[in-house]
C-alpha positions in Angstrom: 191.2 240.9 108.3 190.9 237.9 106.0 187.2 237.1 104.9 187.4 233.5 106.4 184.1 232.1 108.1 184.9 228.6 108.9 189.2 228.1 109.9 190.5 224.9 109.4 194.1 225.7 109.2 195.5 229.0 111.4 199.3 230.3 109.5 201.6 231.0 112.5 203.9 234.0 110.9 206.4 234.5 113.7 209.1 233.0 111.8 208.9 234.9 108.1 212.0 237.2 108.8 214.4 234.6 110.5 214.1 231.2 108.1 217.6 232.4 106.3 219.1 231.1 109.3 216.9 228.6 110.4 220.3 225.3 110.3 221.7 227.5 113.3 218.4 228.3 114.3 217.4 224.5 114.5 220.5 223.8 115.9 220.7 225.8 119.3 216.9 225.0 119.8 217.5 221.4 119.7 220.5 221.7 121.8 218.6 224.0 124.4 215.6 221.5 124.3 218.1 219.0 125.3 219.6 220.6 127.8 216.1 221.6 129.3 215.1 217.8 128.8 218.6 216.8 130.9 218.4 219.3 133.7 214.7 219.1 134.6 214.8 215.1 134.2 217.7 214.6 135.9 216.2 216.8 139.0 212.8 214.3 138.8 215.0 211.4 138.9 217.2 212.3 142.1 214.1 212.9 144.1 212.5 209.9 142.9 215.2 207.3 143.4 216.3 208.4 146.8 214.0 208.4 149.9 215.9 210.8 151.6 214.4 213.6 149.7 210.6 212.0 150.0 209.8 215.5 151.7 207.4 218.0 150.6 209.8 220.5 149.6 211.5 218.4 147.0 207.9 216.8 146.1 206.8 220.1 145.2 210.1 220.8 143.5 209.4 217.3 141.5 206.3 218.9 140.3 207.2 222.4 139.7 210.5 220.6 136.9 207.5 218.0 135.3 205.1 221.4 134.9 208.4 222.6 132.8 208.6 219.5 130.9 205.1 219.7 130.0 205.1 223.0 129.1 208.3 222.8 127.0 207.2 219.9 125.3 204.3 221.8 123.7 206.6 224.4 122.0 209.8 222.9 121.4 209.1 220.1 119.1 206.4 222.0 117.0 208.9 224.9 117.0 211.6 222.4 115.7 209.3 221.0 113.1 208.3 224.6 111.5 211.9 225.3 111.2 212.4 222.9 107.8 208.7 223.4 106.9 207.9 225.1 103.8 204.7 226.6 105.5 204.6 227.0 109.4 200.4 225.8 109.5 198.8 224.8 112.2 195.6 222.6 112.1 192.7 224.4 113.9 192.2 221.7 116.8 196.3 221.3 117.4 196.4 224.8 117.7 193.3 225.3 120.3 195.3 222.6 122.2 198.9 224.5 122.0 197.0 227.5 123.4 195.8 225.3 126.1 199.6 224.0 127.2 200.8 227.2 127.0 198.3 228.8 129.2 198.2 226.2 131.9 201.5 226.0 131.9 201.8 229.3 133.0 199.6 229.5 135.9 200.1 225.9 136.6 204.0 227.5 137.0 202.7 230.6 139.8 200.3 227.8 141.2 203.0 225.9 142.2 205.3 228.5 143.2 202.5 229.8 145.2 202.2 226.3 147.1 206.1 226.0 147.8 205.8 229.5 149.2 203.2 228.4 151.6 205.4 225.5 152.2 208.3 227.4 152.9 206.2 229.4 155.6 205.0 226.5 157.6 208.5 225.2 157.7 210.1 228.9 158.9 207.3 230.8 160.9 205.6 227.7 162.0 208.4 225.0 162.5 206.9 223.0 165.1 203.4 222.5 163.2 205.4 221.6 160.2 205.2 218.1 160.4 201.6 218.3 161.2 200.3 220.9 158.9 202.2 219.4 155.9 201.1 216.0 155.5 201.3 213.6 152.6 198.0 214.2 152.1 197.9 218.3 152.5 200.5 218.1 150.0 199.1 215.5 147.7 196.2 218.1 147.8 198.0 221.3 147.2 199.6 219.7 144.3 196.2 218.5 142.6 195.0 222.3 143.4 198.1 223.8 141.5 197.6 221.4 138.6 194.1 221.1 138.4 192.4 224.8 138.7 194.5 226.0 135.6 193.5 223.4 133.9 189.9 223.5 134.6 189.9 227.3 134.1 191.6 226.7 130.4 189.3 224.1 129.3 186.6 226.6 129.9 188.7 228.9 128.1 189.3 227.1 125.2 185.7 225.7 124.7 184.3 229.5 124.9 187.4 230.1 122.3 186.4 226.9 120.0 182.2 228.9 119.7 183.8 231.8 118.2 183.4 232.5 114.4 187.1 233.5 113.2 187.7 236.1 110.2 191.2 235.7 110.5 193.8 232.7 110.4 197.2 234.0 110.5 198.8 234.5 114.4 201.8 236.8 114.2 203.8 234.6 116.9 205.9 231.6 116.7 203.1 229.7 119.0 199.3 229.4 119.2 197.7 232.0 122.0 194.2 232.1 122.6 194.1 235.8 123.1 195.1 236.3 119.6 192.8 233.5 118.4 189.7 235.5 120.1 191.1 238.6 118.1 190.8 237.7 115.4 187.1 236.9 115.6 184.4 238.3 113.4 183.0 242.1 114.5 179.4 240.7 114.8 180.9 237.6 117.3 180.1 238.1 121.1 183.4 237.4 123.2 181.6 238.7 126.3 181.8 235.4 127.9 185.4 235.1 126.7 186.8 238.5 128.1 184.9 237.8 131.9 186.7 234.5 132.3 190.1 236.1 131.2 189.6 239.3 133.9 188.4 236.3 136.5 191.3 234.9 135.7 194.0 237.3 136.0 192.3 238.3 139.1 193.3 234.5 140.5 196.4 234.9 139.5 197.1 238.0 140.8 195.5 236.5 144.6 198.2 233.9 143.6 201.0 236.7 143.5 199.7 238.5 146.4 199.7 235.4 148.4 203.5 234.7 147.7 204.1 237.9 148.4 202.7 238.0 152.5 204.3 234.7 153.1 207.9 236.4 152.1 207.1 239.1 153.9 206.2 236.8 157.4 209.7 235.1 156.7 211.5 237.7 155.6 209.9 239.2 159.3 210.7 236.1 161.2 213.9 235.7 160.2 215.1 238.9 161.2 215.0 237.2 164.4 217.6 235.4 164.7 220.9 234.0 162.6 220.3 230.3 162.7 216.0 231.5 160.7 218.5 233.7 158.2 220.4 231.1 157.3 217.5 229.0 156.8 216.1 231.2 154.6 218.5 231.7 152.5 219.3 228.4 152.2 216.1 227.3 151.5 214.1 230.8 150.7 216.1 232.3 147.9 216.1 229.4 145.2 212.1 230.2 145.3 212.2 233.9 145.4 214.7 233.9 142.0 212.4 231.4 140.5 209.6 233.9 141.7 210.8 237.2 140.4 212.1 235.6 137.5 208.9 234.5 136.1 206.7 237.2 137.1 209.1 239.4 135.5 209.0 237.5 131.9 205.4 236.5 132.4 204.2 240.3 133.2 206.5 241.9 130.2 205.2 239.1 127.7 201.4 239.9 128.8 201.9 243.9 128.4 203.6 243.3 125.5 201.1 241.5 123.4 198.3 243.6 124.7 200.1 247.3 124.2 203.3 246.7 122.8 204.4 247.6 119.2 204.6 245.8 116.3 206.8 248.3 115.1 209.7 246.0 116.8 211.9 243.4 114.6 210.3 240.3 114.4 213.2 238.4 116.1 213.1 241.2 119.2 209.2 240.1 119.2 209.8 236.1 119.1 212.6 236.5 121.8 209.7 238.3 124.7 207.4 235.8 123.3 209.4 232.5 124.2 211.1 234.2 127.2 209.0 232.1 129.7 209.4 229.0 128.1 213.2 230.1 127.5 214.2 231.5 131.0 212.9 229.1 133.9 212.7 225.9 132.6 216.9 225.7 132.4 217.0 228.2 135.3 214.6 226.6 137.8 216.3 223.3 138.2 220.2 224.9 137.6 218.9 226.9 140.7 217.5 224.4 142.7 220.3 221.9 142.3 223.2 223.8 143.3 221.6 225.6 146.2 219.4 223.0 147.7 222.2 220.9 149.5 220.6 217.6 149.9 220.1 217.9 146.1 223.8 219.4 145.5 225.2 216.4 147.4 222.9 214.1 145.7 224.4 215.5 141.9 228.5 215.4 143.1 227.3 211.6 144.6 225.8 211.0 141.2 228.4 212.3 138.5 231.8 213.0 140.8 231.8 211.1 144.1 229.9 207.9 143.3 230.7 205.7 145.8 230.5 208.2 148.9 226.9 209.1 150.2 226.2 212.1 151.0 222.5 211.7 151.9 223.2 210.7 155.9 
């Protein structure tokens, strides 16, 4: 490691091998962003403007695309910025702070998913306590819980992250993550504190998971039932389970990558399972949603096709 005692300035070196190409680079990532931007925006805005879908599914689904917006926005335009920068630097506080968006973002993303999986159960194995259960206010509350707990548990994070005496500045990845930045510590620093609150919170996390996973199974159990419960949850069911599986699946290989993969790999093969959570759901999630929720489907065709029908009665 570097012998650096005081970091002002952290060198993010995930883009060395790939700046030859960075105009076609640039290009498709602006594109994307603005297609991420378009989809997840647009999604917001339907539920918003029309009281038909003032319900707690689509409220949830409201905050699960603004969760992508948020976390999107503290890549993309960073990312875009390094592209035609001479040196891809990173000032010591903006980088604590990228760490922090990407982080929450993640488990602010299962938090949610989580809570619409809950949802999802009241409304199948529970129908006629829906309406009881799932009030404006249990709702207003579960969507302060999947907000607020990651981003108490980060700030924590981050603060125990900002002690630390680096010997290091360069992060071999296109963004800032505070598990490298606690790497690259000195030998004689204590990360003890650092380490507990990263096992306590994988271990939420993982609760989170499990939690998704009993309520699918209940539904999954209830709706063998009967036709009219299968078509329910399919129709309502699978756009979350995709979401699901699809982040755990990119989330999971990202974290087992950074903490056992090789570096062995190219460096674009590398970038490409870094960003694939921040590449993935936030242009699948709302793609999903919108052509299999029909309320919301109807809503689009009324929108862009059919303007002057409504669908919504």
């Amino acid at each position: 490691m570097e012998n650096v005692s005081v970091v002002t300035m952290f060198l993010l070196s995930g883009l060395n091998e790939t700046m030859n190409c960075r105009i076609a680079i640039f290009s498709f990532t602006l594109l994307y962003y603005c297609t991420i931007l378009f989809f997840n925006i647009s999604v917001i805005m339907i539920i918003i403007v029309d009281q038909n879908l003032h319900e707690p599914m689509y409220i949830l689904l409201c905050s699960f695309c603004m969760n992508s917006l948020y976390g999107t926005t503290g890549f993309y335009p960073k990312f875009l910025f390094d592209l035609f920068s001479s040196s891809q630097q990173i000032s010591y506080e903006w980088c604590l702070l990228q760490a922090f968006v990407m982080y929450s973002f993640a488990c602010c993303e299962l938090s949610i998913l989580a809570v619409m999986a809950y949802d999802r159960y009241v409304a199948i194995c529970r129908p006629l306590q829906y309406q009881s259960v799932m009030t404006k206010r249990r709702v207003s509350q579960l969507i302060c819980f999947s907000w607020f707990t990651p981003f108490c548990i980060f700030s924590i994070s981050i603060v125990l992250t900002s002690t630390l005496k680096l010997c290091g500045s360069i992060i071999p990845k296109l963004f800032c993550v505070n598990w490298i930045i606690v790497k690259l510590s000195c030998p004689d620093t204590n990360t003890i504190s650092s380490n507990i609150l990263s096992y306590a919170t994988i271990i939420i996390y993982v609760c989170h998971g499990l939690f998704t996973i009993w309520t699918y199974m209940h539904m999954v159990r209830t709706c063998m039932r009967s036709k009219d419960e299968r078509g329910k949850f399919i129709q309502t069911c699978v756009p979350h389970l995709v979401s699901l599986v699809t982040f755990l699946v990119v989330i999971v290989f990202d974290l087992m990558y950074m903490r056992f993969g090789s570096t062995d790999f190219p460096q674009s093969l590398q970038n490409f399972i870094a960003i694939e959570f921040l590449l993935i759901p936030p242009v699948m999630n709302p793609l999903v949603y919108g052509f299999k929720l029909t309320k919301i489907r109807h809503r689009i065709f009324g929108l862009f096709f059919f303007p002057k029908v409504n669908y919504c009665h």
